[in-house]
C-alpha positions as CSV (number, residue, x, y, z in Angstrom):
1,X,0.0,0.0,0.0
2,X,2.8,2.1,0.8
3,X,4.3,1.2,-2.7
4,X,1.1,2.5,-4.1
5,X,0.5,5.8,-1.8
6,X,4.0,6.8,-3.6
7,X,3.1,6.2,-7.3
8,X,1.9,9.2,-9.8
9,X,-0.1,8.1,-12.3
10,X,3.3,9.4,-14.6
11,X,5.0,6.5,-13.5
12,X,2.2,3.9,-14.6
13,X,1.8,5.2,-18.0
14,X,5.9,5.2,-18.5
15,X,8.2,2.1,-16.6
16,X,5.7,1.2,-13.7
17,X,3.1,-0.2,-16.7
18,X,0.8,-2.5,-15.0
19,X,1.2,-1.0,-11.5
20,X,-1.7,0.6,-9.5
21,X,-1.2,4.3,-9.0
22,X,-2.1,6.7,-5.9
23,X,-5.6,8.2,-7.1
24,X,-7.8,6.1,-4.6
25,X,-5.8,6.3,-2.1
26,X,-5.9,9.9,-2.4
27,X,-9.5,10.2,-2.5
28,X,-9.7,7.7,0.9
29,X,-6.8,10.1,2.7
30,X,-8.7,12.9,1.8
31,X,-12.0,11.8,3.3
32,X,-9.8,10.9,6.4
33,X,-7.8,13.7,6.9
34,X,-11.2,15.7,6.6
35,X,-13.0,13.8,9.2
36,X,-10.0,13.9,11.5
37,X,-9.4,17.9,11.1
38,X,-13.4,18.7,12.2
39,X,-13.4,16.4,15.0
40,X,-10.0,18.0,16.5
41,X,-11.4,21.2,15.4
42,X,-14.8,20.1,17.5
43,X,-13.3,19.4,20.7
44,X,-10.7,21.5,20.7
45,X,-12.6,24.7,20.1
46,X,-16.1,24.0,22.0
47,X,-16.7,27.9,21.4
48,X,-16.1,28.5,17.5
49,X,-18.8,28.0,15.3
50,X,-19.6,26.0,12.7
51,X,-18.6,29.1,10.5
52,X,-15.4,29.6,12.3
53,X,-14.4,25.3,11.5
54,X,-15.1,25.6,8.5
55,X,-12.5,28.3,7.5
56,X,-9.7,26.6,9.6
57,X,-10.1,23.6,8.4
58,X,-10.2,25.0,5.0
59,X,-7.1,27.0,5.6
60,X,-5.6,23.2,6.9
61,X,-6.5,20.9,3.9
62,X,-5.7,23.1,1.2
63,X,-2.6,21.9,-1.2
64,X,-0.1,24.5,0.5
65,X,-0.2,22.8,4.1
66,X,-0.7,19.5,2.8
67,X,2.5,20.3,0.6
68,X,4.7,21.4,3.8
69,X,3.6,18.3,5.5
70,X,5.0,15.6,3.0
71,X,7.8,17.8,3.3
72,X,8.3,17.3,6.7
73,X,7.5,13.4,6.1
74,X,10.4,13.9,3.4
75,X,8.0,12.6,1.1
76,X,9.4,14.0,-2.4
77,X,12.3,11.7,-2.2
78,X,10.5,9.0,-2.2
79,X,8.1,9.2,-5.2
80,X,7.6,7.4,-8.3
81,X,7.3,9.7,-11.2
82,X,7.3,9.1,-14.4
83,X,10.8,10.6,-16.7
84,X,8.5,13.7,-18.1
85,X,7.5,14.8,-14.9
86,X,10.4,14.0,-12.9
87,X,12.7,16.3,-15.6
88,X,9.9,19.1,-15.0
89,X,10.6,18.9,-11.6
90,X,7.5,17.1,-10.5
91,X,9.2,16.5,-7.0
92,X,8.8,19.1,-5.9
93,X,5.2,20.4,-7.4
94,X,3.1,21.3,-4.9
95,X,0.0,19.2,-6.4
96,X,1.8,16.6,-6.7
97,X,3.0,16.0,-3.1
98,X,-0.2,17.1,-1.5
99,X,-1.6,14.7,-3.1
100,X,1.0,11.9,-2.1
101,X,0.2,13.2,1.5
102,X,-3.3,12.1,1.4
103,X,-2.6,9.0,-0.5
104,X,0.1,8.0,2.8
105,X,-3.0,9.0,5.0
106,X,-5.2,6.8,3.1
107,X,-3.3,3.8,3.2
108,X,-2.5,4.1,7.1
109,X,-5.7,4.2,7.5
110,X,-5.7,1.0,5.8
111,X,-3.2,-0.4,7.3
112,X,-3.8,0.4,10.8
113,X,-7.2,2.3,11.1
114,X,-8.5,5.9,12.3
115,X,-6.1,6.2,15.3
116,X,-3.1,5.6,13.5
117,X,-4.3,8.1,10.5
118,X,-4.9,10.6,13.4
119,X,-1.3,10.3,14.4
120,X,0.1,10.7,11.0
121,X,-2.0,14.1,10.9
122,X,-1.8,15.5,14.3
123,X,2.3,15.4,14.1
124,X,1.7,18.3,10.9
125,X,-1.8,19.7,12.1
126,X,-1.1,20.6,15.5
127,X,1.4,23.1,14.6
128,X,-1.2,24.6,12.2
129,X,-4.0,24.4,14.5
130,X,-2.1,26.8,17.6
131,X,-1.1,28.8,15.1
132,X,-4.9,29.4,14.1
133,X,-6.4,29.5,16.9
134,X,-3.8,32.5,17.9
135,X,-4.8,34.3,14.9
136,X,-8.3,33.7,15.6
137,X,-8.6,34.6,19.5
138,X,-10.9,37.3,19.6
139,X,-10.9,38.2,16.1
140,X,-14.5,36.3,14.9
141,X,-16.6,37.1,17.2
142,X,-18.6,39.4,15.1
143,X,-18.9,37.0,12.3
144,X,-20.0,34.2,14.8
145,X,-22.4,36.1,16.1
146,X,-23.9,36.8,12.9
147,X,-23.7,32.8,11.8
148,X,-25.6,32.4,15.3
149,X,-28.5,34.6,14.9
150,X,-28.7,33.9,11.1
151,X,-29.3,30.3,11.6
152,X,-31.3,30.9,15.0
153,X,-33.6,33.3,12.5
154,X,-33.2,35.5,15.5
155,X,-33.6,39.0,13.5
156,X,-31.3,41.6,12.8
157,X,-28.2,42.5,14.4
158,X,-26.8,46.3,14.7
159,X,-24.0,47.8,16.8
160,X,-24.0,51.8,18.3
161,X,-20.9,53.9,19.7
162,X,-22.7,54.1,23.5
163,X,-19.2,56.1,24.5
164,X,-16.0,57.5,23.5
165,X,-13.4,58.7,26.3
166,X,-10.2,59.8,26.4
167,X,-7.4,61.7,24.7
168,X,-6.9,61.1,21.3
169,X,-3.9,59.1,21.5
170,X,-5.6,56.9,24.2
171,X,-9.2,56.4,22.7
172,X,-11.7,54.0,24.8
173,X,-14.9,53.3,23.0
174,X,-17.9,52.0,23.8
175,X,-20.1,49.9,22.1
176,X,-23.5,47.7,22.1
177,X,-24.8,45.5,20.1
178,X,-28.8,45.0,19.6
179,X,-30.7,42.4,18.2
180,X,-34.2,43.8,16.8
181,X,-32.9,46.8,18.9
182,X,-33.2,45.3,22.1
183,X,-29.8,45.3,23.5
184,X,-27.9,42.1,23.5
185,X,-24.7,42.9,24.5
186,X,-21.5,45.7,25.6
187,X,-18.1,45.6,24.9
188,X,-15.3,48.5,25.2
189,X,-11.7,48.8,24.0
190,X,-9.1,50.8,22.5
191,X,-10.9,51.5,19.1
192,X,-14.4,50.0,17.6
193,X,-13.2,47.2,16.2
194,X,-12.2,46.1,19.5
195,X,-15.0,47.1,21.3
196,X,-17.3,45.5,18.9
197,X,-16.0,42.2,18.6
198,X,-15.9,42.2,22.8
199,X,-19.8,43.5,22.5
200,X,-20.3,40.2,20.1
201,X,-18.6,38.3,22.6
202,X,-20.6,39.0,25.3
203,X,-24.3,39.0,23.1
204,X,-22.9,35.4,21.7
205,X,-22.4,34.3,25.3
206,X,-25.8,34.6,26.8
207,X,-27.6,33.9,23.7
208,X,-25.7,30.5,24.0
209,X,-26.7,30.3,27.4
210,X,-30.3,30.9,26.9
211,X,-29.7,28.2,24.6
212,X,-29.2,25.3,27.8
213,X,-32.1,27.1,29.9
């Protein structure tokens, strides 16, 4: 299987005539690598929303990452290519070794089922998954908060400057949200951005907690 994870369909069509190439594989390791992304996603991150998932795990699956990590699996010296691509530097293409990636996933899956897949992923997701959720922290609440109350059906959302204080240079603002304007929520920080995405926070919260009552 491994023989087969590491075979472009190049390399069946010039000296590997008659041997299987990687294209199932790849569409198995790409159904697992999926599965295993939203449930880390899942537990990892009880408060994003679906929304929120969906554009990490995007950001995690696409060729570029999935290119790094057959790098770091050293996966471009191993591949069977056939001569055309391998003088066009088909090594080293990023389609081609994403691609080998999730054909390797695919066929530890196989080999030695969902935990050992997992393993195989985590080792090159887990770097990528910190690094979102830093970027994230506090960043989506706005969005979320409109994924919420648009799949709720709740109404319409709006936020207001309630304050403004301070010098110039040291601006604190202010701000509440309102949902059908009835307030939902308040927030404050060093510009409206800020303040909104704390107001979000904050609306998001009890709305979710309404949610369990």
């Amino acid at each position: 299987m491994l023989d087969t994870a590491l075979t472009h369909t190049s390399y069946v069509k010039g000296d590997g005539k008659g041997a299987a190439h990687n294209e199932r594989l790849e569409y198995l390791g790409d159904a697992v690598l999926e599965l295993c992304i939203t449930e880390e996603l899942y537990h990892r991150y009880p408060a994003w929303s679906e929304g929120t998932m969906t554009r990490a795990r995007a950001s995690m699956v696409r060729e570029e990452a999935l290119c790094e990590a057959a790098k770091l699996y050293r996966l471009q010296k191993y591949i069977l290519l056939g001569h055309g691509e391998e003088r066009t530097g088909g090594r080293d293409k990023p389609s081609i070794l994403s691609d080998v990636m999730e054909s390797v996933i695919g066929a530890v899956y196989l080999d030695g089922g969902y935990d050992s897949a997992k393993a195989v992923i985590l080792r090159f997701a887990t770097p990528m998954l910190k690094s979102i959720a830093k970027s994230n922290a506090g960043k989506d609440d706005k969005s979320a908060l409109q994924e919420y109350v648009q799949k709720k059906h709740l109404g319409n959302l709006g936020y207001k400057v309630a304050a403004a204080t301070g010098p110039d240079h040291k601006k604190n603002f202010r701000l509440n949200v309102y949902l059908n304007d009835r307030l939902l929520g308040e927030g404050s920080g060093a510009s409206k951005q800020e303040a909104g995405q704390c107001a979000a926070r904050a609306a998001l919260k009890w709305l979710r907690t309404q949610d369990q009552t």
